[in-house]
C-alpha positions in Angstrom: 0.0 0.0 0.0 1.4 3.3 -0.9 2.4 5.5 1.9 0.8 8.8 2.2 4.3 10.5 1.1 4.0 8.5 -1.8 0.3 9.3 -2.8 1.5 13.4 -2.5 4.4 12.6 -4.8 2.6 11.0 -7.5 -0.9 12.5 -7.3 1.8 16.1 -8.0 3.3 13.6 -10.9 -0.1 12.5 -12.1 -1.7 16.5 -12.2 1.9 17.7 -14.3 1.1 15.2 -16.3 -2.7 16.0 -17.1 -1.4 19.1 -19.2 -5.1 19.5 -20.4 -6.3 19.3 -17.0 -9.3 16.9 -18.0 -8.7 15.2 -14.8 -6.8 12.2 -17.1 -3.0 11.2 -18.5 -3.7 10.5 -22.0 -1.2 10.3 -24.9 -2.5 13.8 -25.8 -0.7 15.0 -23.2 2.1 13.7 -23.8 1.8 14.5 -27.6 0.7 18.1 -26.2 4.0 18.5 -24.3 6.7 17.0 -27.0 4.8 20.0 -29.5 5.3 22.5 -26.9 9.2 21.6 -26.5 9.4 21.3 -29.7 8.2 25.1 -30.2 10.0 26.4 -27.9 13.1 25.1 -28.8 12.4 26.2 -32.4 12.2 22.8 -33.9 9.7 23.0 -37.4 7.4 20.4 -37.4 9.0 17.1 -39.8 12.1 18.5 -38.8 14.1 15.2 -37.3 14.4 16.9 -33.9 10.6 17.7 -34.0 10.1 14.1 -35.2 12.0 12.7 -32.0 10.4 14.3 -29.1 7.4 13.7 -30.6 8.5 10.2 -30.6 10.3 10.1 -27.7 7.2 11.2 -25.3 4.9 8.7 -27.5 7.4 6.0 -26.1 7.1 7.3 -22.6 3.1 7.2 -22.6 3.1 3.5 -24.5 5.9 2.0 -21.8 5.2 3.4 -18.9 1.8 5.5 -18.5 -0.7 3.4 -20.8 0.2 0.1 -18.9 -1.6 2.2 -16.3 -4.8 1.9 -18.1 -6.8 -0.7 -16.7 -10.0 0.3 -18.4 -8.6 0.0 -21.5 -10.2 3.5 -22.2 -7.4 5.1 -23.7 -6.5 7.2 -20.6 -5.5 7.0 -17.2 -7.1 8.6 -14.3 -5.9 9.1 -11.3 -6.9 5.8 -9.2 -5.0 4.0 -11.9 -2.0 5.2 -11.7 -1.7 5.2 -8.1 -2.7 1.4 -8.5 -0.4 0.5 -11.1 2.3 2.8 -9.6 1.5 0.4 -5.7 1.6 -2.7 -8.0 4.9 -1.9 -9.7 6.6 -0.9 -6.0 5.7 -4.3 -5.0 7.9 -6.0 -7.9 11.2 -4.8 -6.4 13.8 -5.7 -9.5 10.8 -4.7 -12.1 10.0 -1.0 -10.0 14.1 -0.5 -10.4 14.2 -1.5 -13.8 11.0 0.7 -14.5 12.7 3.8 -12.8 15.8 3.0 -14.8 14.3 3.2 -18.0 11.6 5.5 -17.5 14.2 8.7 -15.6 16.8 7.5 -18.5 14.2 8.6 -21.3 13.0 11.6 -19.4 16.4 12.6 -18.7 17.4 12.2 -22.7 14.2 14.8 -23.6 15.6 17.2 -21.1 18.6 17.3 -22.2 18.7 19.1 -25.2 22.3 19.7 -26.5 23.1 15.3 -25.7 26.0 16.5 -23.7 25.0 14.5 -20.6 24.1 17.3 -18.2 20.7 18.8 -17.5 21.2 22.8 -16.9 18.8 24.9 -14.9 17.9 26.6 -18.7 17.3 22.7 -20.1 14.9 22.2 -16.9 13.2 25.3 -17.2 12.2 25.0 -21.1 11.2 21.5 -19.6 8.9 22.8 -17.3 7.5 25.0 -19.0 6.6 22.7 -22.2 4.6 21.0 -19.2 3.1 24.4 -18.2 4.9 24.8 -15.3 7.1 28.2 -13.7 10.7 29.0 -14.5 10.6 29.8 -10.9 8.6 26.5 -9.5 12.0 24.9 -11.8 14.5 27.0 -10.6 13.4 26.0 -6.8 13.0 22.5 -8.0 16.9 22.5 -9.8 18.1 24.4 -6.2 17.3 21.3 -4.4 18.5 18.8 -6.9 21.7 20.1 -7.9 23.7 19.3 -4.5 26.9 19.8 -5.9 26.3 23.3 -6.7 27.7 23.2 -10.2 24.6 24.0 -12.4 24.6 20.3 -13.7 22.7 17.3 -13.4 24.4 14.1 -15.0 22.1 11.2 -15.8 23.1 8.6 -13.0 22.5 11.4 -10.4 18.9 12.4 -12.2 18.4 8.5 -12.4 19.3 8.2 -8.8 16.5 11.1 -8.4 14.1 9.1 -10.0 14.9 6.5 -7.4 14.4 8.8 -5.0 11.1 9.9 -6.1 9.7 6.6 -7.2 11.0 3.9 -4.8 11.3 5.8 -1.7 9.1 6.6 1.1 11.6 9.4 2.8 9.8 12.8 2.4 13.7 14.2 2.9 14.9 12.5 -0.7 15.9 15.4 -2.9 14.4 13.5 -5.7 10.9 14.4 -4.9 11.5 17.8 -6.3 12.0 16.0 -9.6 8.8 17.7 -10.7 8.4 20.5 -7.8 6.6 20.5 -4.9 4.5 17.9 -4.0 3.1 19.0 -0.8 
């Protein structure tokens, strides 16, 4: 049973998420957000870099949100997720290997030059393709970038993932992966 730490942290995921705010996590969201980073960061539509987030955040939704679908209705409400989200905890090696893949793909859209590192400026167009506040991902950044240096690599935004999706600790700097959740 998911903690009530837990529920906070992905009921804050599961409302980012619903970028329509139709009270559901459907591909359209998803497809919604890869078209808004793909604006902002100037990318034509057909272009290949328009043509990869797009495909990108259409992998994220089949692999890891749709599974969540348990209606079969082509979206995924709320009780859902936290359901699936319980279920997967419960799997131990599967939940890691879930987190793994799922932070991995999520770091790869943020970072938008492939150099490795996630900046505060890659974190904020991020945020904001999701309709989120440069300054709700500038506080979010503050507490995951512990070193100080401006720069997330992907093992320590993996590790975050971790954090956010495995653990129970209200303390974990991953929760701030996608701001507050409180």
């Amino acid at each position: 049973m998911l903690s009530e730490t837990m529920k906070k942290k992905l009921t804050n995921q599961f409302n980012v998420r619903d970028l329509d705010n139709d009270g559901y996590v459907g591909r359209e969201d998803w497809e919604q957000c890869a078209k808004n980073l793909a604006e902002i960061r100037r990318w034509k539509p057909e272009s290949p870099e328009y043509e990869d987030i797009v495909s990108k955040h259409i992998r994220i939704w089949t692999a890891f949100w749709e599974p969540a679908d348990l209606d079969c209705d082509g979206k995924v409400g709320l009780d859902e997720y936290l359901e699936l989200a319980d279920e997967q905890r419960q799997r131990g090696s599967f939940a890691t290997d879930v987190v793994l893949q799922l932070f991995g793909a999520i770091f790869d859209i943020i970072d938008r030059d492939g150099d490795g590192q996630i900046t505060l400026q890659d974190y904020k167009l991020y945020f904001k393709a999701w309709g989120l506040s440069s300054s709700l991902a500038k506080q979010a950044f503050a507490r995951l970038d512990l070193s100080g240096d401006g720069r997330l690599s992907r093992s320590i935004f993996i590790q975050f993932g971790s954090n956010f999706y495995l653990s129970d600790d209200p303390n974990m700097p991953g929760n701030w992966l996608f701001g507050p959740y409180e």
